[in-house]
Backbone as JSON, one array per atom type, in Angstrom:
{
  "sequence": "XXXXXXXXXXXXXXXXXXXXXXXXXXXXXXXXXXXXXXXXXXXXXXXXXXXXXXXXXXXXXXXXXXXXXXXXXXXXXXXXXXXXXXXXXXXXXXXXXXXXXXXXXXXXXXXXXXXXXXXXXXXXXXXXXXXXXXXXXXXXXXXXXXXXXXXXXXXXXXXXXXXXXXXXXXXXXXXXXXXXXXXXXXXXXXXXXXXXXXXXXXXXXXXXXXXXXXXXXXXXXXXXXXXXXXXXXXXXXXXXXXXXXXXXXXXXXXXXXXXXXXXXXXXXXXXXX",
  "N": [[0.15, -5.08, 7.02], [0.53, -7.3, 4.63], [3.69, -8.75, 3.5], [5.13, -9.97, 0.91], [7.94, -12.24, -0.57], [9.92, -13.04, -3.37], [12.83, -15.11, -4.84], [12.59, -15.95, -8.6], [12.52, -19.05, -11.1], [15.33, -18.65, -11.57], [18.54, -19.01, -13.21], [21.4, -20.62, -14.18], [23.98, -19.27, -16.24], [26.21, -20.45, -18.39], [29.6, -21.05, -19.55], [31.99, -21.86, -22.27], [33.95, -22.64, -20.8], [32.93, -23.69, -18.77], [31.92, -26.86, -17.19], [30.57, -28.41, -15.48], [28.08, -26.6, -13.73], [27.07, -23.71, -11.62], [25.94, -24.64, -8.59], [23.22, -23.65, -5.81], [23.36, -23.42, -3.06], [21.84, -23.18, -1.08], [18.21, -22.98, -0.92], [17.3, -20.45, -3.58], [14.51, -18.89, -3.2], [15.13, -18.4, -0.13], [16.97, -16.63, 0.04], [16.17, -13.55, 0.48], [13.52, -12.57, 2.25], [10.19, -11.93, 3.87], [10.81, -10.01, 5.48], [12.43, -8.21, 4.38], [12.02, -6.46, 2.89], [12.2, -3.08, 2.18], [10.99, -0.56, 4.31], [10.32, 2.56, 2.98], [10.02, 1.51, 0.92], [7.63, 0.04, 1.08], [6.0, 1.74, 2.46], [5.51, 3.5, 0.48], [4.62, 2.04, -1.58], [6.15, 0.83, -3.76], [6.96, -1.9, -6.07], [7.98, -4.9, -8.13], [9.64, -6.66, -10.18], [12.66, -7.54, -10.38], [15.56, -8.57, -12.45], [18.44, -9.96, -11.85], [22.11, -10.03, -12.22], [24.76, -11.89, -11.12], [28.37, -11.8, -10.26], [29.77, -14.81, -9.85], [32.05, -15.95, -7.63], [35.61, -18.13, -7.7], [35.45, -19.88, -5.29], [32.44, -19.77, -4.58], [31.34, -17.3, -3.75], [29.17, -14.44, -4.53], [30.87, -12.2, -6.26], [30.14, -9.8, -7.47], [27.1, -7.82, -8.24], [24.82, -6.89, -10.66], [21.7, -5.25, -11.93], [20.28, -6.11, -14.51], [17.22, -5.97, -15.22], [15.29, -3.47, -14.19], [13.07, -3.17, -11.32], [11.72, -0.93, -11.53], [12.26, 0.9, -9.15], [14.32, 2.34, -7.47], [15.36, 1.95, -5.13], [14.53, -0.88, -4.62], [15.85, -2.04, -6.3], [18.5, -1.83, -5.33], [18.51, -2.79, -2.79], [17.99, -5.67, -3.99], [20.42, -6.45, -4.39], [22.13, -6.03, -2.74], [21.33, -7.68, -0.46], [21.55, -10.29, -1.9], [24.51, -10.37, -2.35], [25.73, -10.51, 0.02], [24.14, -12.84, 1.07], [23.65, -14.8, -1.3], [24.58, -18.4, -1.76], [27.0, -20.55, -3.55], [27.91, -23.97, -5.12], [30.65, -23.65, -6.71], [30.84, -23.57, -10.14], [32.85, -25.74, -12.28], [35.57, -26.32, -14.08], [36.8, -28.23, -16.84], [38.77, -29.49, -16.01], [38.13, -29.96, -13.6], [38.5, -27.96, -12.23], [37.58, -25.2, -10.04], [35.7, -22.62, -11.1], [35.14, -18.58, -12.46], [31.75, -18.15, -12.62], [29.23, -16.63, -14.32], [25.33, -15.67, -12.82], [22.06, -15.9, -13.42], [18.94, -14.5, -12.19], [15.47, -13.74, -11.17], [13.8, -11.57, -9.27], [10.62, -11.35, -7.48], [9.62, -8.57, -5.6], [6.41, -7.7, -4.03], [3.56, -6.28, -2.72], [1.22, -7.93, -0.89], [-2.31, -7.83, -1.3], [-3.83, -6.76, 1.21], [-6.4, -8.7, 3.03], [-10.59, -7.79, 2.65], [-12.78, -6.7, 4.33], [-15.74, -6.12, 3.84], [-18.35, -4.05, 5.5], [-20.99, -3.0, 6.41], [-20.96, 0.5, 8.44], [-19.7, 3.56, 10.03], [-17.6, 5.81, 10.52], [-15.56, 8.06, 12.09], [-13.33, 11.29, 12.51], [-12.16, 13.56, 14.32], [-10.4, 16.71, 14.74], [-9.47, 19.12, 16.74], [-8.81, 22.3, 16.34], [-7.51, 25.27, 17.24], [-7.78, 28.68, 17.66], [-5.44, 30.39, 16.33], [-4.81, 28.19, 14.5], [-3.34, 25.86, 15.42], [-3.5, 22.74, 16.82], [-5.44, 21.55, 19.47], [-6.66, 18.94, 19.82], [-7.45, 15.53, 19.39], [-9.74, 12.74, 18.1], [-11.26, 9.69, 17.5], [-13.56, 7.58, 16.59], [-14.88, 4.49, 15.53], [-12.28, 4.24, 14.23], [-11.22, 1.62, 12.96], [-12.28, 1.24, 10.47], [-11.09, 3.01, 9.01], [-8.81, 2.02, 8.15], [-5.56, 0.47, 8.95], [-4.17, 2.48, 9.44], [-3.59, 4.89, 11.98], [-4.83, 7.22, 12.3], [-4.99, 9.96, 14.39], [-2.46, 9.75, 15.0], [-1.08, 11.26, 13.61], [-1.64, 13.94, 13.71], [-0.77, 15.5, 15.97], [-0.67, 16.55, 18.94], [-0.5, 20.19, 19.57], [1.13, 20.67, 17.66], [1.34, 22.3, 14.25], [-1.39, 22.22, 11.32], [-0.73, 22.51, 7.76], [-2.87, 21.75, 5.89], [-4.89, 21.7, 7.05], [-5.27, 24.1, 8.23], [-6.71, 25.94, 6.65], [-9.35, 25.19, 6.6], [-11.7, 26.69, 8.11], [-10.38, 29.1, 9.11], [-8.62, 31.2, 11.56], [-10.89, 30.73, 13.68], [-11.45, 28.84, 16.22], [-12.48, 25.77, 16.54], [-14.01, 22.58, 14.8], [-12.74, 19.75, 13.03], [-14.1, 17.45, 10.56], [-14.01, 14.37, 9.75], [-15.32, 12.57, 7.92], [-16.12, 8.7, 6.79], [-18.5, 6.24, 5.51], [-19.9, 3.22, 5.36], [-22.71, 1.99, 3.53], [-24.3, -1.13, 3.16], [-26.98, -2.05, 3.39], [-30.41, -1.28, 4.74], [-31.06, 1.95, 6.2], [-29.01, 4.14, 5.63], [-26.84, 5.49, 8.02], [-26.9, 8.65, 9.69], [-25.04, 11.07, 8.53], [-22.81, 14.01, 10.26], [-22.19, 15.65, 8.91], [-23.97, 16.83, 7.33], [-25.48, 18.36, 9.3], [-27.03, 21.2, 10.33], [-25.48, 23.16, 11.25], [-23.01, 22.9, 10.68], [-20.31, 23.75, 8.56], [-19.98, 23.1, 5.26], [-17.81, 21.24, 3.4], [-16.45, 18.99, 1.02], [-17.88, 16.61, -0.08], [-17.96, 12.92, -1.06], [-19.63, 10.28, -3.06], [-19.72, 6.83, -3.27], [-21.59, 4.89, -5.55], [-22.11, 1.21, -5.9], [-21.42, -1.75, -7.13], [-20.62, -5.34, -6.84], [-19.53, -8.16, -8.11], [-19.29, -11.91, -7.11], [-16.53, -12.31, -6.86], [-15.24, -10.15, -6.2], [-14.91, -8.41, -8.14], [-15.87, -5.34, -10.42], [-19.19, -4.39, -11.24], [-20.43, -2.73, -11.6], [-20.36, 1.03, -10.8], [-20.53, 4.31, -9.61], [-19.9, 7.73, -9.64], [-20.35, 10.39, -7.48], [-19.71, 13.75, -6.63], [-19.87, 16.06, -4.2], [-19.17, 20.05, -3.99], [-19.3, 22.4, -1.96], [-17.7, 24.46, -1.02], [-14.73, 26.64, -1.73], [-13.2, 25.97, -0.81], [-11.74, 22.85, -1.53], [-10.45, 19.52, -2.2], [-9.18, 18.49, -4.67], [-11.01, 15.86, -6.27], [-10.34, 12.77, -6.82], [-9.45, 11.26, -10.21], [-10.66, 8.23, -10.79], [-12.15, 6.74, -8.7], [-12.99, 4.54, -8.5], [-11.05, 2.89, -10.15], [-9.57, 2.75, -7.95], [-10.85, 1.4, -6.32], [-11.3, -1.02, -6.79], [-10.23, -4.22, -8.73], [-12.0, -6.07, -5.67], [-9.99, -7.62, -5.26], [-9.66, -10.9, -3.3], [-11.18, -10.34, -1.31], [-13.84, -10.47, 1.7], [-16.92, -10.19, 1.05], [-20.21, -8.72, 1.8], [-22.65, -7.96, 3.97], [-22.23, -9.01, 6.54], [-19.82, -10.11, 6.01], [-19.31, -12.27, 4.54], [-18.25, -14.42, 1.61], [-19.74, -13.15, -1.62], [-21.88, -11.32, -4.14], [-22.27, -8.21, -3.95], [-23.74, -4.78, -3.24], [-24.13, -0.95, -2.57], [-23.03, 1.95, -1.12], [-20.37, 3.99, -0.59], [-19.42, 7.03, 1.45], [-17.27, 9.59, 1.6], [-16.95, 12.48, 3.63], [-16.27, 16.1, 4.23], [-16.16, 18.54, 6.91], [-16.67, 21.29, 8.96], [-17.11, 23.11, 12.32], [-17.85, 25.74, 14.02], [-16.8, 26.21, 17.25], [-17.04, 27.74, 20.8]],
  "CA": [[0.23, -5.35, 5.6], [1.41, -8.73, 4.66], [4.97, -8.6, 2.4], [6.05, -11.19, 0.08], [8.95, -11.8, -1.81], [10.36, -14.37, -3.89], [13.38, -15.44, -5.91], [11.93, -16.72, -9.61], [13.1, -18.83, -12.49], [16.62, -19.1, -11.54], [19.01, -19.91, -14.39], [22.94, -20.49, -14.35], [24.53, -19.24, -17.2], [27.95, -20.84, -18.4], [30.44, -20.79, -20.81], [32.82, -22.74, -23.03], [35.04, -23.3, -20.2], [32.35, -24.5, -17.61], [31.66, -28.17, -17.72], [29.94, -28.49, -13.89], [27.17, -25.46, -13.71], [26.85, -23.44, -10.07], [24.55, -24.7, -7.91], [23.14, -23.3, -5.03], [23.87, -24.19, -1.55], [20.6, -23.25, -0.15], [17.23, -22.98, -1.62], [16.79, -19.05, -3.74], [13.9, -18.3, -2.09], [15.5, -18.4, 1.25], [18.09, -15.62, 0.01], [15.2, -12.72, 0.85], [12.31, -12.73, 3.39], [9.25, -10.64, 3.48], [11.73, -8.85, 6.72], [14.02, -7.4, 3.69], [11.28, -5.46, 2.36], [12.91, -1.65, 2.56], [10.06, 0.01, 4.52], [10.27, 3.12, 2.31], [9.29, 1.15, -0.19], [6.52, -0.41, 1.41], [4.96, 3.09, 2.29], [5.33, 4.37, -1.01], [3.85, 1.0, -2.22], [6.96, 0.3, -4.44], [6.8, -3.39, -5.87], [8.39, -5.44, -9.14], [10.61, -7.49, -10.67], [14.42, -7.75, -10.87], [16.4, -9.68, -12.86], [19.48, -9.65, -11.42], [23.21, -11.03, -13.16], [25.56, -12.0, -10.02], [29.23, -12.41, -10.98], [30.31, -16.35, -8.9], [33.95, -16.41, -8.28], [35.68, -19.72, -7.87], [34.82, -19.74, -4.02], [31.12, -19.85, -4.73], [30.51, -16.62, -3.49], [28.74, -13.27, -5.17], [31.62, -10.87, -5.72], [29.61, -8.7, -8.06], [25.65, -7.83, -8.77], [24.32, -5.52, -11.24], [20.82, -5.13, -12.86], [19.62, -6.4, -15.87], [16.26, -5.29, -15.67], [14.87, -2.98, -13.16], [11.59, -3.14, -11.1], [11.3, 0.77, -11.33], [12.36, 1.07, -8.15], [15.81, 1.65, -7.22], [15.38, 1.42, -3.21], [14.28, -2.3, -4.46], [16.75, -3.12, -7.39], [19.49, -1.67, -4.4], [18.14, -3.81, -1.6], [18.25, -7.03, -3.86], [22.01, -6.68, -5.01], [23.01, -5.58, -0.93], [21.47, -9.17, -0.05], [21.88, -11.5, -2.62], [25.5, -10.78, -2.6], [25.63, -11.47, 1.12], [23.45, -14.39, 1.23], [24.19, -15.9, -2.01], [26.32, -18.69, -1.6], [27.06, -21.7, -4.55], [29.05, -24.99, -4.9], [31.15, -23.18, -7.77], [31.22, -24.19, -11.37], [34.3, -26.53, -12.38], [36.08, -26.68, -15.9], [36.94, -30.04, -17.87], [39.58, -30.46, -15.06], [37.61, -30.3, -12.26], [39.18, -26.66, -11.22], [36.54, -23.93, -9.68], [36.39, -21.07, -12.28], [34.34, -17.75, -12.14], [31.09, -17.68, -13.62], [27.55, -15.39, -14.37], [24.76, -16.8, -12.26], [21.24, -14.46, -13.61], [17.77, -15.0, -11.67], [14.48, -13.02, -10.97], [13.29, -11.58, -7.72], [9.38, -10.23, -6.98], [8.56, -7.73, -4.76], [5.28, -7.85, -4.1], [3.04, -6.38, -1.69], [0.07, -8.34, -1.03], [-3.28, -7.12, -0.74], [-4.95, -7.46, 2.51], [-7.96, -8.84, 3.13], [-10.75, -6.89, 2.67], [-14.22, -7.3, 4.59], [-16.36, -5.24, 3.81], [-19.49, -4.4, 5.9], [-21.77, -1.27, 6.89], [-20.6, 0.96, 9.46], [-19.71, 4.44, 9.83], [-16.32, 6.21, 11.68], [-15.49, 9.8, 12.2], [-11.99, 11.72, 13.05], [-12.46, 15.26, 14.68], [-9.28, 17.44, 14.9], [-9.82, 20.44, 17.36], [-7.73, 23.42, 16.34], [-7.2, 27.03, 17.69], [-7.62, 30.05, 16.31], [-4.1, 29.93, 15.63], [-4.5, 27.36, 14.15], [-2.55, 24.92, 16.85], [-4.05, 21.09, 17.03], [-5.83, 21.37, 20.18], [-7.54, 17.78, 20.39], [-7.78, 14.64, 17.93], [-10.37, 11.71, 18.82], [-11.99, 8.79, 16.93], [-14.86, 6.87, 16.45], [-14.61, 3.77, 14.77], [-11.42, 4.6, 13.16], [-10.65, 0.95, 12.09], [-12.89, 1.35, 9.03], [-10.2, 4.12, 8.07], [-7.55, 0.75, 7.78], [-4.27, -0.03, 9.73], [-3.45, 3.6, 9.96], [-3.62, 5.69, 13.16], [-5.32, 8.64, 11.72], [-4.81, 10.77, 14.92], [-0.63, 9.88, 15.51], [-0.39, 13.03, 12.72], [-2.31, 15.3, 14.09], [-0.51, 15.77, 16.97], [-1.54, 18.3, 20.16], [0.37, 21.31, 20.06], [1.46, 21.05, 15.9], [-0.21, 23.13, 13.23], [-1.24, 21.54, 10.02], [-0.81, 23.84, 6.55], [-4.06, 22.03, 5.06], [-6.1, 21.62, 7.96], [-5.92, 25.83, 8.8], [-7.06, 26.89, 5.86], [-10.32, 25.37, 7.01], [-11.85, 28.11, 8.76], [-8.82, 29.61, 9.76], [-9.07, 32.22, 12.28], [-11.49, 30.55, 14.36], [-11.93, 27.52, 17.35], [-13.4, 24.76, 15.34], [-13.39, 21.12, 15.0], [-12.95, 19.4, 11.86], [-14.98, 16.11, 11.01], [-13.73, 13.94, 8.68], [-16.0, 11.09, 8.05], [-16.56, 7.59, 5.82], [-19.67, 5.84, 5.39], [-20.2, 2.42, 4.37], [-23.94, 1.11, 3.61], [-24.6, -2.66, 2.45], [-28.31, -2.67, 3.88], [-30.8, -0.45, 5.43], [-31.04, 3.39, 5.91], [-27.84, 4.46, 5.93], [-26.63, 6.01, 9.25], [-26.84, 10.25, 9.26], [-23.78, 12.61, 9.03], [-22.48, 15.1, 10.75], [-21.58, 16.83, 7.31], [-25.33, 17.39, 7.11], [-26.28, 19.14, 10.42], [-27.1, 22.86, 10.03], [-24.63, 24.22, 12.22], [-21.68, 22.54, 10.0], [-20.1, 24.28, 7.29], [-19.42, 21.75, 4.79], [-16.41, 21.41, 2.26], [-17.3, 18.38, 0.4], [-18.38, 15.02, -0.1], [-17.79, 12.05, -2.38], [-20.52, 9.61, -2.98], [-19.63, 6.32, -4.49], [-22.47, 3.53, -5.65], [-21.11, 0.32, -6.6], [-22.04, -3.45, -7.34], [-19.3, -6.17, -7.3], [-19.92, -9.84, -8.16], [-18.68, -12.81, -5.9], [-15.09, -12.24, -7.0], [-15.1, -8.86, -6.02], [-14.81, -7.58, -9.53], [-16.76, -4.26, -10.29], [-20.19, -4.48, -11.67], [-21.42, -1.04, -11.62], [-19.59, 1.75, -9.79], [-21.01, 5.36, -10.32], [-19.58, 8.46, -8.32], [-20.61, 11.72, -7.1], [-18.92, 15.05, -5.71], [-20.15, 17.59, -4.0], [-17.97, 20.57, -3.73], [-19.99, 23.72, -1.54], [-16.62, 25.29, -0.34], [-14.28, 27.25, -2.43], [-11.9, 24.96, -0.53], [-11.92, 21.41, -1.64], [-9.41, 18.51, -2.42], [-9.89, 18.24, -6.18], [-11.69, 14.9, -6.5], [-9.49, 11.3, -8.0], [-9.79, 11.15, -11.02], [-10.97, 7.34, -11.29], [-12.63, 6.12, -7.31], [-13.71, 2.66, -8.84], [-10.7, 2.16, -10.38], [-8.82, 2.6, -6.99], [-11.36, 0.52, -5.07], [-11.44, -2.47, -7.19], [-11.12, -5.24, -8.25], [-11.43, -6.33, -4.62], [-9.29, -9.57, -4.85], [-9.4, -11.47, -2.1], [-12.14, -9.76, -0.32], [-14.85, -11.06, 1.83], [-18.2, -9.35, 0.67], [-21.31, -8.47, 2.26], [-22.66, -7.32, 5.42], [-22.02, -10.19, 7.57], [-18.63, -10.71, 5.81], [-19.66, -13.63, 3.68], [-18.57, -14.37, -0.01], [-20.91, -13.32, -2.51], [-21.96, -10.44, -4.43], [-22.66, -7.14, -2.91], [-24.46, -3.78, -3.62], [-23.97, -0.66, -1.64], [-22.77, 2.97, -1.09], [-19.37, 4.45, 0.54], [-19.55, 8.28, 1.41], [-16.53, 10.56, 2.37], [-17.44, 13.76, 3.93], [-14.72, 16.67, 5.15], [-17.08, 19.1, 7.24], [-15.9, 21.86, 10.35], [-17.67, 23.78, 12.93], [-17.22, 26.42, 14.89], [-17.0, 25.97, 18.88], [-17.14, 28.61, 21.93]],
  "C": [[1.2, -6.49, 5.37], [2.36, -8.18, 2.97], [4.95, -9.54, 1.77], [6.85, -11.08, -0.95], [9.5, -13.16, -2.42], [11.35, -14.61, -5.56], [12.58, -16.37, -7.18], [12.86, -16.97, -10.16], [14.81, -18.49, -12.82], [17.32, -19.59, -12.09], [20.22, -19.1, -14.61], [23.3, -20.46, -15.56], [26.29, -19.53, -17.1], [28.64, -20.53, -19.6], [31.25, -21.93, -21.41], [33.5, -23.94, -22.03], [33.92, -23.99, -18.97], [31.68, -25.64, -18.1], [30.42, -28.82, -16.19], [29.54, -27.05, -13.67], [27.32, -25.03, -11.96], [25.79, -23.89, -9.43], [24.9, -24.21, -6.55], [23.42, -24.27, -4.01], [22.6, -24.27, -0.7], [19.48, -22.17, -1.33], [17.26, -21.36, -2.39], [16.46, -18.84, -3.59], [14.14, -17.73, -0.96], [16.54, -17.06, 1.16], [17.36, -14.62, 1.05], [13.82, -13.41, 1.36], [11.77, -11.41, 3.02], [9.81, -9.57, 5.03], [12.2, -7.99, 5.76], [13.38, -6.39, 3.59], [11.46, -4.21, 2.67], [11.28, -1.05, 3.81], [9.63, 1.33, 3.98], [9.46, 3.09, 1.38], [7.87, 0.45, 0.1], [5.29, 0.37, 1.51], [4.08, 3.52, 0.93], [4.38, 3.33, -2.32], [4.87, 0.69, -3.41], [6.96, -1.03, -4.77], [7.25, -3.33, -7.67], [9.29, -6.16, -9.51], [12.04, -7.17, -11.23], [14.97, -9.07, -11.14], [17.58, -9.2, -12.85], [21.03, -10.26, -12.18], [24.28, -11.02, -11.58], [26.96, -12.84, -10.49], [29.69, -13.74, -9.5], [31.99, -16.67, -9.01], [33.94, -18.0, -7.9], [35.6, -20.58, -6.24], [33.3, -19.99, -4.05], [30.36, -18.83, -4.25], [30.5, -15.37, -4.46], [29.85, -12.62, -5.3], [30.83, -10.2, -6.64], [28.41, -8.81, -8.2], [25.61, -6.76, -9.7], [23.09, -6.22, -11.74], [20.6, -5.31, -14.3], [18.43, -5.87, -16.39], [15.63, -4.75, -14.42], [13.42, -3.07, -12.36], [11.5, -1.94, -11.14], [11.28, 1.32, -9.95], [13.27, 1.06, -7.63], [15.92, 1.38, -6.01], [15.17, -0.28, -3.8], [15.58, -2.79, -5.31], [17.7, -2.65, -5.93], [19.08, -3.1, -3.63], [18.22, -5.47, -2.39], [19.64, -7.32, -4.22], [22.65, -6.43, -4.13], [22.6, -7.2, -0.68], [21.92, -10.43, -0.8], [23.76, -11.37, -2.46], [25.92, -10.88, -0.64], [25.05, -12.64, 1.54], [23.61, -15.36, 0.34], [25.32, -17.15, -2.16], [26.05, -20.27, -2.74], [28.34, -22.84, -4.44], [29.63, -24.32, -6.35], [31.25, -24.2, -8.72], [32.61, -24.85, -11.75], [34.61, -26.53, -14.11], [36.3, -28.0, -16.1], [37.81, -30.55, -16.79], [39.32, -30.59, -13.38], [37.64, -28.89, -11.23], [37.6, -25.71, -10.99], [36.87, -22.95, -10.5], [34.9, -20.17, -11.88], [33.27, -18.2, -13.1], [29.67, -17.08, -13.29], [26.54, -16.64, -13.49], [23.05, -15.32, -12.28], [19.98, -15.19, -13.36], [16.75, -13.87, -11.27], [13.9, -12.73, -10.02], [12.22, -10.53, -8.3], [9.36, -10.03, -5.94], [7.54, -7.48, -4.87], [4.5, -7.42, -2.82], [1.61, -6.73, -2.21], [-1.08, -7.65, -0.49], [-3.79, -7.46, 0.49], [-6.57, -7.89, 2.28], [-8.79, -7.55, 3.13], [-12.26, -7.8, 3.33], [-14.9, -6.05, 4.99], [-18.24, -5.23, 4.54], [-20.06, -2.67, 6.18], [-21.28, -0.58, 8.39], [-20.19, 2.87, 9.28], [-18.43, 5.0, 10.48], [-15.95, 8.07, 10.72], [-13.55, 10.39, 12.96], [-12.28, 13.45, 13.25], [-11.05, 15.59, 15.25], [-9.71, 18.64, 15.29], [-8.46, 21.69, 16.88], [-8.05, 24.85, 16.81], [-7.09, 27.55, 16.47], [-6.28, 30.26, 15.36], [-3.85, 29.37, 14.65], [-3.43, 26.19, 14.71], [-3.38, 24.01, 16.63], [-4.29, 21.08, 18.72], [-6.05, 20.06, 20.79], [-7.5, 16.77, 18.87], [-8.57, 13.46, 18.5], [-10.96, 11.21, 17.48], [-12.92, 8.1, 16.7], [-15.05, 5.75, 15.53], [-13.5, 3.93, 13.85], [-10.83, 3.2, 12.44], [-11.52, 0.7, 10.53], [-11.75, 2.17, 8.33], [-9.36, 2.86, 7.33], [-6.38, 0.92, 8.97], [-4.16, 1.28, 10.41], [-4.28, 4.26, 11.18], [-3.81, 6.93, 12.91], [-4.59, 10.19, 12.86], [-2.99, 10.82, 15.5], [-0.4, 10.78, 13.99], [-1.0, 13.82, 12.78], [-2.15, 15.13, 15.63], [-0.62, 17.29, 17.62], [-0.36, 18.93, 19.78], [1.58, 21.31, 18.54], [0.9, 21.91, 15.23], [-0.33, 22.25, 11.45], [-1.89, 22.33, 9.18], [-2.33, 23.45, 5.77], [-5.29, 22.3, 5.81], [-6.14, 23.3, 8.41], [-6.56, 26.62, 8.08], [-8.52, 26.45, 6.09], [-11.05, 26.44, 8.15], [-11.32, 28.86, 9.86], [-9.69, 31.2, 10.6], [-10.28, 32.02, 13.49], [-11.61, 29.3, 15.03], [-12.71, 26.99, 17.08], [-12.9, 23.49, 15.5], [-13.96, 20.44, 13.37], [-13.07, 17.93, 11.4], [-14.35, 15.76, 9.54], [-14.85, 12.41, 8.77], [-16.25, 10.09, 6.66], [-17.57, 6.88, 6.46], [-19.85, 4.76, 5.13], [-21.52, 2.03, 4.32], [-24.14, 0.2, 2.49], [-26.15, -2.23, 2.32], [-29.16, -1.72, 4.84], [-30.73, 0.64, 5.3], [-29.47, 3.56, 6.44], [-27.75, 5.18, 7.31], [-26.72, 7.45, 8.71], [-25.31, 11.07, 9.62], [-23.64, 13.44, 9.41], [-22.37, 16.16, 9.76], [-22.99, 17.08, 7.27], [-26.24, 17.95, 8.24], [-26.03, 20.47, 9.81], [-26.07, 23.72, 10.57], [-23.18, 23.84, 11.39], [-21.42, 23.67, 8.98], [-19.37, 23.11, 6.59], [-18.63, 22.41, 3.06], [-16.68, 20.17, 1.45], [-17.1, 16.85, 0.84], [-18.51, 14.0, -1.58], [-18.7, 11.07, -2.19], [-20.26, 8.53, -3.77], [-20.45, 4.95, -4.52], [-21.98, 2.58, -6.18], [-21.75, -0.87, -6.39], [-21.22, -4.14, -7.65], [-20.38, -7.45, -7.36], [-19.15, -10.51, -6.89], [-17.15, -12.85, -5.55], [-14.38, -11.11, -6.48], [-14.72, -7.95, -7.14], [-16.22, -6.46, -9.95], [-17.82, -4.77, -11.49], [-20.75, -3.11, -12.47], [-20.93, -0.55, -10.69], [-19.78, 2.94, -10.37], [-20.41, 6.69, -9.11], [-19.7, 9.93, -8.6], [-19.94, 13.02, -6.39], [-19.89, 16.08, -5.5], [-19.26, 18.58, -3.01], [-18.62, 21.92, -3.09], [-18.93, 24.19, -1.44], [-16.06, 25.53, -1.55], [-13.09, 26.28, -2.24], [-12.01, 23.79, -0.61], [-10.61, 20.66, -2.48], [-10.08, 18.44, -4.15], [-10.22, 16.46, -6.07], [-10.21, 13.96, -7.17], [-10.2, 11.06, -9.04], [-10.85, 9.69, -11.36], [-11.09, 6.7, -9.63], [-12.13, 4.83, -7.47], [-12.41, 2.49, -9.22], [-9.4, 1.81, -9.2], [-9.36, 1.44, -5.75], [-11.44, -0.8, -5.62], [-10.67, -2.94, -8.65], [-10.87, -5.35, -6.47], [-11.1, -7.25, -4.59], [-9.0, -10.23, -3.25], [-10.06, -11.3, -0.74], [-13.24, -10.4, -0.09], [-15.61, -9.69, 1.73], [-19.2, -9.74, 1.39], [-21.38, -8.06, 3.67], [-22.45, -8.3, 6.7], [-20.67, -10.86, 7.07], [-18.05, -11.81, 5.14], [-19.55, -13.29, 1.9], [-19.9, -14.08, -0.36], [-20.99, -11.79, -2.9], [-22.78, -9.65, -3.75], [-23.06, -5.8, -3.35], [-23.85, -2.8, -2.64], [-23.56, 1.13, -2.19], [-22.01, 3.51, -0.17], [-19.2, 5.9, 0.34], [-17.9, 8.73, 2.28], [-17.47, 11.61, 2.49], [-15.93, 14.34, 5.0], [-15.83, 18.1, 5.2], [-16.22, 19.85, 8.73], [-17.24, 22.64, 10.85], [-17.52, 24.26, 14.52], [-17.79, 26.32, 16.48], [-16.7, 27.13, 20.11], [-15.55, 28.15, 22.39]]
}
């Protein structure tokens, strides 16, 4: 996941007594890198704008930060008032006689995480988690899991753990539990495992959709089906989590342009000897 961050809009405030404004020593941008980025906050998808007030003694460096306006995020407003007042450094403001005097120095930092690319094409991938009767994590294996994204589906469903949502699938018995996504551009879609006879199936989300060239939604219509008593209550709003897709290449060969199509979850178990 690509970071970016960037001082904005940088503007020395003075006073009566300052006659020669602070300037920087090295570019504001350069204060913070997309390294600073808390990783907390990156998880959690934390991102926004601080406008920061940094008091400039007559040295040119930060001795004080505080907040002006928060990004809603205090791991971020923290993290930019720990660096800026280590990295900030200025040729200090001068009075009428030339002397270095303290003064306010208030500028705007985004956090921003950028979207990744997105290329979207037809394919299908599966994650089976073996558990014991127990309920114990026997086994975890993959099948196309980079359709899932970045993440490493099976480094949390580790052997010899138990997991509180995954037992209540048919707890009490040696089973393997199929999680699968779907994508189809073109053609008969591939067949699921969630639809063999021998499965017991928990449900499935069905969502049809039509973007233009921009990746902005067209038409996006979505389905649940819930057989089990046990099911994830549905998101409220799919489409408005899957798009727009900015910045995404479309179609089945990965090529701008507008695209049609249908992406299926399915969360399906069955029992094994």
């Amino acid at each position: 996941m690509l970071l970016v961050v960037a001082v904005l809009a940088v503007q020395a405030v003075g006073d009566t007594k300052v006659v020669t404004p602070l300037r920087p020593l090295t570019p504001p941008p350069t204060w913070i890198t997309e390294d600073d980025y808390p990783p907390a906050a990156a998880r959690a998808g934390e991102h926004g704008k601080v406008v920061f007030r940094l008091e400039i003694d007559s040295n040119g460096r930060a001795a004080g930060c505080g907040i002006v306006q928060s990004s809603g995020s205090a791991t971020l407003d923290q993290q930019t008032c720990t660096l800026l007042l280590q990295r900030a450094r200025f040729s200090p403001a001068l009075d009428a006689k030339g002397k270095p005097v303290v003064a306010p120095y208030i500028g705007r930092m985004t956090w921003k995480l950028d979207a990744p690319e997105i290329v979207l094409k037809s394919g299908s991938a599966r994650i089976d988690v073996e558990l014991s009767a127990n309920n114990i994590i026997a086994g975890c294996k993959t099948v196309n899991a980079e359709l899932f994204g970045s993440d490493q589906p099976c480094d949390r469903a580790k052997v010899g753990t138990s997991s509180p949502v995954l037992s209540q699938l048919g707890a009490g018995k040696h089973r393997v539990i199929v999680t699968e996504l779907r994508i189809s551009l073109a053609g008969t879609p591939a067949s699921l495992v969630y639809d063999a006879e021998d499965q017991t199936k928990i449900a499935r989300s069905t969502i049809q959709f039509e973007a233009d060239e921009n990746g902005q939604r067209v038409k996006c219509n979505v389905f649940h089906e819930r057989p089990s008593t046990f099911s994830t209550p549905p998101s409220p709003d799919i489409c408005a989590a899957i798009f727009p897709m900015t910045g995404a290449r479309l179609g089945p060969d990965g090529k701008d342009g507008p695209v049609s199509g249908e992406i299926v979850f399915a969360l399906s178990w069955k029992e094994i000897p």
